[in-house]
N, C-alpha and C positions, 0 to 999 in steps of 0.2 A: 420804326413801327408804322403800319397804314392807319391811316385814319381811320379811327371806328370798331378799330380792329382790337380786340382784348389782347393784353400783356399776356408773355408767353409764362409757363407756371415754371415753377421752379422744382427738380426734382424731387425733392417732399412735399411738397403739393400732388406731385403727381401720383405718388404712391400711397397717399390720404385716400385723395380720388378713386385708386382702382379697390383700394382695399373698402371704400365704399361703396362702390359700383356690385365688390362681390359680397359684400354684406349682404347689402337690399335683395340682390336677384337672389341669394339663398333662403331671405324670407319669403318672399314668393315663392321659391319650390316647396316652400314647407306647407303651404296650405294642401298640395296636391298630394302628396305623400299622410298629412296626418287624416284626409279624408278615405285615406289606402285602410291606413293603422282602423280609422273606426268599422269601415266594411271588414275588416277583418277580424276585429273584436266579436261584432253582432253575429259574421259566422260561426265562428267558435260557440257565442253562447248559443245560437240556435243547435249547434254540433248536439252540444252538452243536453239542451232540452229532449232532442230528438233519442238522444242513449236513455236517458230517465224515462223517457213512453216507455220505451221496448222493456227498458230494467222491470222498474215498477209497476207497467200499467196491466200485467195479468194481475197482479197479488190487491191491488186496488180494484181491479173489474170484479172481482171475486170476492172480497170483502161487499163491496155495493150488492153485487146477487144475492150473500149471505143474509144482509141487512134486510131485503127488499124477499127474500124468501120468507123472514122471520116474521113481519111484519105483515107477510101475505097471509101466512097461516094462523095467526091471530085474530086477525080484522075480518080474513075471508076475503079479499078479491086480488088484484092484481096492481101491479107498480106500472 
């Protein structure tokens, strides 16, 4: 052995080693992938919000005019 020089490992060592080497670097991929997973969550819900406008939002527009008509004709002036 050189001087200085670290002992060489012994083959389960060595395979500790990579099997930690692949550990770690898989947690580091994971951060990049579950910031994938949440942009694609928030797409989804915005998806979902966007179908509920178009669903819902004549039957709602129309109730509010309804309200806002009845109210009109009551009081006398405008919303």
């Amino acid at each position: 052995m050189r001087p200085g020089a670290a002992p060489l490992l012994g083959d389960l060592e060595v395979h500790v080693y990579w099997i930690h080497l692949l550990l770690t670097a898989r947690r580091r991929n994971e951060r990049g992938a579950s910031a994938v997973e949440y942009g694609l969550l928030i797409a989804g819900i915005a998806a979902i919000i966007v179908a509920a406008v178009f669903l819902f939002g004549g039957f709602i527009s129309d109730s509010f005019q309804g309200s806002c008509d009845t109210i009109a004709s009551e009081v006398g002036g405008g919303c």
